[in-house]
N, C-alpha and C positions, 0 to 999 in steps of 0.2 A: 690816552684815549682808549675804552674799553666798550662795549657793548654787554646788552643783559638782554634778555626776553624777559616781553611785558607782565610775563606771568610769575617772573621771580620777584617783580615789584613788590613790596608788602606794605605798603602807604607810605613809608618814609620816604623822600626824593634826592636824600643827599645822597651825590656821588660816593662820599667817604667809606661808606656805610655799609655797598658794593664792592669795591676795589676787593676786599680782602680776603670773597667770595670767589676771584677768581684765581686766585694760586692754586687752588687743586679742581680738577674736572667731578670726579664723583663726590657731590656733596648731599648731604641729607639734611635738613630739618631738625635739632632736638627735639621736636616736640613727637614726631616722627617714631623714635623709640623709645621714649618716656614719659610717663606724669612726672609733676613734681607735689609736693607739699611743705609749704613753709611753716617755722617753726613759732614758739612762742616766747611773749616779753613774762620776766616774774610779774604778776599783780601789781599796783601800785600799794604802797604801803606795806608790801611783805616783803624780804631780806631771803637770802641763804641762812641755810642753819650752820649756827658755831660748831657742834656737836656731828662725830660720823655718824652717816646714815647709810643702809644701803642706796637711795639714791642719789642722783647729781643731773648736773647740767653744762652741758657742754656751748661754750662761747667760741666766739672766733678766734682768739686765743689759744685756743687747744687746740687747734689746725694747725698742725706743721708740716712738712716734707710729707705733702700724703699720709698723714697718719694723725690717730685722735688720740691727744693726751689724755688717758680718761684716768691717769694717778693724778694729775693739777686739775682736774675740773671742781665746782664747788659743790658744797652738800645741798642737798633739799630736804625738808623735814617731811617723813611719811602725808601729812595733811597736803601739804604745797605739793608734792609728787602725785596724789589722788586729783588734785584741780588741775594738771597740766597733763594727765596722763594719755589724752590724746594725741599728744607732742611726742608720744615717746619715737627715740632711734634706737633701732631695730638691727640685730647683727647682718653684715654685710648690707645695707644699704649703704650709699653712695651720696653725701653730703658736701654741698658746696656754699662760701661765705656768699651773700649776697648786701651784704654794709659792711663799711667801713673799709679793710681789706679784703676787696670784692676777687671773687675768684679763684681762693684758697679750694682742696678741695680734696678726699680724704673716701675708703674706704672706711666704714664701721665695723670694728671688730670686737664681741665682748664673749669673751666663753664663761663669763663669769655669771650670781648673782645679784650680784649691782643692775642698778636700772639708770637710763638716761634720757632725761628730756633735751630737745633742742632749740637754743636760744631764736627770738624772731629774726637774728641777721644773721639766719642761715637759712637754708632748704636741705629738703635730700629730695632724691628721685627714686621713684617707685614705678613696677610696674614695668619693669625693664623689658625689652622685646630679646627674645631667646637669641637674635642674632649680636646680642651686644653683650661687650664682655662687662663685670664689673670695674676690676682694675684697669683696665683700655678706656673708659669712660672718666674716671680721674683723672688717668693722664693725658685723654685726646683735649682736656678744656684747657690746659697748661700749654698747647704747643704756640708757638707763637703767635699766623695766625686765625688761631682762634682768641685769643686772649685778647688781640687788637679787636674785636667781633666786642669783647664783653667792653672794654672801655669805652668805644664809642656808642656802646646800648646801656653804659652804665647812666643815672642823672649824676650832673657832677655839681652836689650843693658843697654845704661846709663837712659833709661824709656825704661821700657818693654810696649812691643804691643801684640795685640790679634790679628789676621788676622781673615778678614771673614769669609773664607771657613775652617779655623779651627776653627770657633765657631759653624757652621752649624754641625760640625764633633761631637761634644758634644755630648756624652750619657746619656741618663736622664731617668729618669723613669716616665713614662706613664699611670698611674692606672687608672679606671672608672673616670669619672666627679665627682661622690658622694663623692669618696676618696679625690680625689683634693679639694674639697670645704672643704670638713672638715679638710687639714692639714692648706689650708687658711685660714680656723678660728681658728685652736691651736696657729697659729705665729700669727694672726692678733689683739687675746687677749694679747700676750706677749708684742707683741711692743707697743701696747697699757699702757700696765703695765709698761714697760719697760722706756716709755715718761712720764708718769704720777709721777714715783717716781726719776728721772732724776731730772725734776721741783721743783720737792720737797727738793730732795738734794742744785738744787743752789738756791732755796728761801733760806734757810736755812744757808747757806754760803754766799748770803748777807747780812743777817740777824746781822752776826759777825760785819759788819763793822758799823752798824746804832747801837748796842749794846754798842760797844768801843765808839762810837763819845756820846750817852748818859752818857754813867758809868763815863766819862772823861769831859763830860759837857762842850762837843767843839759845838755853836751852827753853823754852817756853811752855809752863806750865801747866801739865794736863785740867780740863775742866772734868770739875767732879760730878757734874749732871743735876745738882742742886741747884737750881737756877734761884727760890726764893732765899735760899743761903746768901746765895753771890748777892743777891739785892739786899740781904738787911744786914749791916754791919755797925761797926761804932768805933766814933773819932774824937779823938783829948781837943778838948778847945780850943788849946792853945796852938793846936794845927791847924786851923781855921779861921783865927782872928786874924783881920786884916788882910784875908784872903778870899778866895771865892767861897761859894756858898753853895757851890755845884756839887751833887751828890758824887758825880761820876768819876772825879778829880781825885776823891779817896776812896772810890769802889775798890774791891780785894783784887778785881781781871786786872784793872790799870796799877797796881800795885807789884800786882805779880809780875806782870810786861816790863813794867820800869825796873825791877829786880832785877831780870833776868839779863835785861841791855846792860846793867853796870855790873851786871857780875862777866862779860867777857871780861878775855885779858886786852883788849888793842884799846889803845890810848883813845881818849876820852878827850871831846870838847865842847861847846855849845853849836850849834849850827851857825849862830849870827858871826862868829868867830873867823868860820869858813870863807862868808862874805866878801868881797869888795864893793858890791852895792844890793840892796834890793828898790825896790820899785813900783809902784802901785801903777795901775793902766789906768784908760780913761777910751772911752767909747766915740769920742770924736763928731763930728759931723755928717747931718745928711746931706746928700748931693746939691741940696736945694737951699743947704746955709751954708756953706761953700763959698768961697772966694778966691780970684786967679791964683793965686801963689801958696795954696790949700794943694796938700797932694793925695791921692786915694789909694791905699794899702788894703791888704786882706789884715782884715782885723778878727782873730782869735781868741771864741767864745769860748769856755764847756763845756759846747755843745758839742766841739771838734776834738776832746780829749775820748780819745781811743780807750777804756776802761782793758782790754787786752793786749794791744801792741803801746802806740805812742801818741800820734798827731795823725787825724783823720782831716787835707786838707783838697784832696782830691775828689771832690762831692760839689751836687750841686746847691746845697745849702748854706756855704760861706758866705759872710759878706764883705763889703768892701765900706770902708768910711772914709772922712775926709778930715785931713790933719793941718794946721798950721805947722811952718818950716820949724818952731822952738818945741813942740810937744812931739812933733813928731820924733825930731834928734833925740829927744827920751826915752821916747819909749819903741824905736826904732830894736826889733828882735838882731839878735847877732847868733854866731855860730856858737852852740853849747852854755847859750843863754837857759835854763831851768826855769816850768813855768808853775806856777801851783794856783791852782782851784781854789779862791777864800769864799766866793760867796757861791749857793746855788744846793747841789747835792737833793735827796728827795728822801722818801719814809723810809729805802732801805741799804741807799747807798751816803753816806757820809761824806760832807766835803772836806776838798784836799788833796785830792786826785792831783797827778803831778807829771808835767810831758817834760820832752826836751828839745829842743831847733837843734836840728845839725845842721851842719855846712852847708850841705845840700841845699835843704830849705831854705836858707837863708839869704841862697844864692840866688835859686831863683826867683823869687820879687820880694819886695819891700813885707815885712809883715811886722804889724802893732799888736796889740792885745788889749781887750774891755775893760771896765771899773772892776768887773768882778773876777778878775787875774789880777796875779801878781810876779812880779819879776823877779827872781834871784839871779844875779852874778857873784860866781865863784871864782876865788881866791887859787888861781890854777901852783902858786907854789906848797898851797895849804892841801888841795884835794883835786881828784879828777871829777869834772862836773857827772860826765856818765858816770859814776861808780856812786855821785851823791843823790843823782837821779836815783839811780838802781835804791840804793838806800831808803829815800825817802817813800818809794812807793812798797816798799818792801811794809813799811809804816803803817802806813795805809792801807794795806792788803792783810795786816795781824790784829787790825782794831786800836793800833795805839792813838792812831790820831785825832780819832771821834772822841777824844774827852777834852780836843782843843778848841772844840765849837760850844758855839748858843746858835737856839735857835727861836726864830719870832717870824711869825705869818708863814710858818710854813718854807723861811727859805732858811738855810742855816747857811751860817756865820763864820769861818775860820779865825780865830783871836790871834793875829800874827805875833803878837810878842810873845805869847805862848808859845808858840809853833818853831819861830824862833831861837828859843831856848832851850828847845829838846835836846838832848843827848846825839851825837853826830857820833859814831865809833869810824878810828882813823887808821887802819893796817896800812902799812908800807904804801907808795905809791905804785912800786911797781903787784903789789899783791891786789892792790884797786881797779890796776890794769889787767889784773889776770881776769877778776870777779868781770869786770863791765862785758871782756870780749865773751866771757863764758857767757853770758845770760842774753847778749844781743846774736851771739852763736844761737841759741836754744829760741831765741824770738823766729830769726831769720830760717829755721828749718820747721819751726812750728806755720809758719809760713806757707812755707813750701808746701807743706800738705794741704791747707787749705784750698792753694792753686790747683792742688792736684786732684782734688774735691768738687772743686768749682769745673776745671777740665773735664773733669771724668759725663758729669753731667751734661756741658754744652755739647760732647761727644756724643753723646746717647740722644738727646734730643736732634742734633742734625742728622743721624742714620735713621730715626723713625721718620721723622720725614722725607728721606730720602725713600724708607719703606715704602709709606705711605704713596711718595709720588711714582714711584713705578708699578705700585698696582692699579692707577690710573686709569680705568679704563676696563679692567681686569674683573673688575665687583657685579 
């Protein structure tokens, strides 16, 4: 139970709405020290220009950590920048998303000249009041809550919006200029710190893939920068009858790759070889075609394949389906079961993508996998599953696997007998062993820093509010 004065009322009546107004005493109004000006949509019927241009257009997209990617924004051609040029952002103003990813929110920086128009699912704020900082304005919209202030003012259709005059409505807190500066330097170290050991994390988990291609002694062949070279080539017939018809199958990159894997020295086999079984999934039932003796698993999509670690299963986007007792015993996940991605992948990622169930996982609950996985079990006297893990995404991470797919509507295809049949390189068991802990060694610290990344910031945001709440009173 909380109390308001009737003068804070602003027509809306839900309590909700309130509550979050009252965790700090001195609050102010956005509208209070700013205008705002929302930006604009391209014309209907006009595109980005293919060609650079001096200018561009900054989407929500280019909002990241407080900062505007203005090297990824898209070009605009001179005529399309002269129609929009009311729209332009302006250095040092203060831009925040108001669709889609509502509440992104970014100083403007451009010493350059380049010009920048700003998409309509953003705003910036103009007309700052001299007692408000810029960068304290970024990050006062970030703190938590005010963020709760934006999603319950946001409309929540199938993309939520932020309306103008309910962002002006925004309560924030207002302390001296000295205050402000100093909580933009507690966050302005964190994200600092926070990029720094980011960096470090994905050096680091590159690092995995130039480790595997040495310890495996795959040398792989530099590209010569010819890219219509590489696309036009030519093939004896007789390598192509009775075979595919795929350009990519006898491109000179996939030629070169395959080279290179059979010119190490470690013994050579098929991958199906390795085998004790593979396995196709199946997506099971909804709750509501279900019957008693149907049991419900976390059933594992694509969607949960981690493209930088392994298996993302700790979200709240998984789902659960429903199996009978004979399909499920099939395709019931086991420990060091290997999973690969055959159907799905997108314009610039390639399917085939490849996780692993450890122990762990598989300990704790039942998990199946969809039509569009596929199951490998490995042959544990043949090879270490982590090491053929390691392997196969190493694959997949060099381009050789994208010449195993088709693709049709947009989804692509993995061709398992293809995939298959690849080339498996077999060093020692115990040298398999050294490779897998080396590279889950190099996962687990790349790791660590992103923890430390993620820390560094939930720290900086709890001490500005702690700022904030003991000048309470003080403003």
């Amino acid at each position: 139970m909380f109390l308001v004065d009737w003068g804070v009322v602003t027509g809306r009546l839900d309590p909700s709405y309130y509550l979050d107004r009252q965790e700090a005493r001195e609050l102010v109004k956005l509208g209070q020290l700013v205008g705002i000006r929302g930006g604009k949509r391209i014309p209907k019927g006009l595109s980005f220009s293919a060609e650079p241009t001096k200018y561009r257009y900054v989407r929500v997209e280019n909002i990241r950590d407080f900062e505007v990617d203005k090297e990824n924004a898209n070009y605009l051609s001179p005529a399309l920048f002269e129609q929009l040029k009311r729209y332009e952002l302006r250095n040092g103003e203060v831009v925040i998303s108001i669709a889609g990813t509502v509440g992104r929110t970014a100083v403007f920086h451009n010493d350059s000249d380049e010009r920048f128009i700003l998409t309509e699912n953003c705003a910036k704020f103009v007309g700052l009041s001299p007692n408000l900082d810029a960068a304290y304005l970024k990050y006062v919209l970030s703190l938590g809550f005010v963020k709760r202030q934006i999603e319950k003012s946001s409309i929540q259709t199938t993309i939520p919006k932020l309306g103008l005059s309910r962002l002006l409505d925004l309560a924030v807190p207002c302390p001296p200029l000295e205050i402000q500066k100093h909580a933009v330097g507690v966050l302005d170290h964190a994200y600092t710190l926070k990029k720094q050991k980011e960096q470090e994390a994905s050096s680091l988990l590159d690092d995995i893939s130039r480790y595997l291609l040495e310890a495996l002694e795959i040398a792989l062949p530099s590209q010569n920068g010819d890219i219509r070279g590489e696309r036009r080539f030519f093939v004896r017939s007789v390598e192509v009858l009775g075979g595919r018809f795929d350009p990519r199958q006898y491109s000179q990159k996939y030629q070169r790759i395959s080279a290179a894997i059979e010119r190490s020295p470690f013994a050579k086999i098929r991958l199906r070889e390795a085998l004790a079984a593979d396995t196709a999934g199946s997506w099971g039932f909804d709750k509501t075609e279900s019957r008693p003796d149907y049991t419900a698993c976390l059933t594992i999509r694509a969607t949960e394949f981690d493209n930088r670690y392994n298996l993302n299963l700790d979200n709240s986007r998984v789902k659960y389906r429903w199996y009978p007792p004979q399909m499920l015993d099939r395709i019931t996940l086991r420990g060091n079961d290997i999973l690969v991605e055959k159907s799905g992948g997108s314009d610039d990622q390639p399917v085939g993508r490849v996780a692993l169930i450890t122990e762990e996982m598989a300990a704790r609950q039942t998990l199946s996998y969809s039509n569009f996985i596929h199951k490998l079990t490995i042959r544990p006297e043949m090879a270490l599953p982590a090491y053929v893990f390691e392997y196969l995404r190493l694959m997949h991470h060099i381009g050789f696997t994208e010449v195993m797919q088709t693709q049709t509507n947009g989804i692509r295809n993995l061709m398992m007998d293809e995939y298959l049949r690849q080339t498996l390189l077999l060093p020692s068991l115990e040298k398999q062993r050294a490779m897998a802990d080396k590279t889950n060694d190099m996962r687990q610290k790349a790791k660590a820093l992103e923890r430390q990344a993620s820390d560094a910031v939930c720290d900086a945001r709890a001490e500005v509010e702690r700022i904030l709440s003991a000048n309470d009173g003080q403003g």
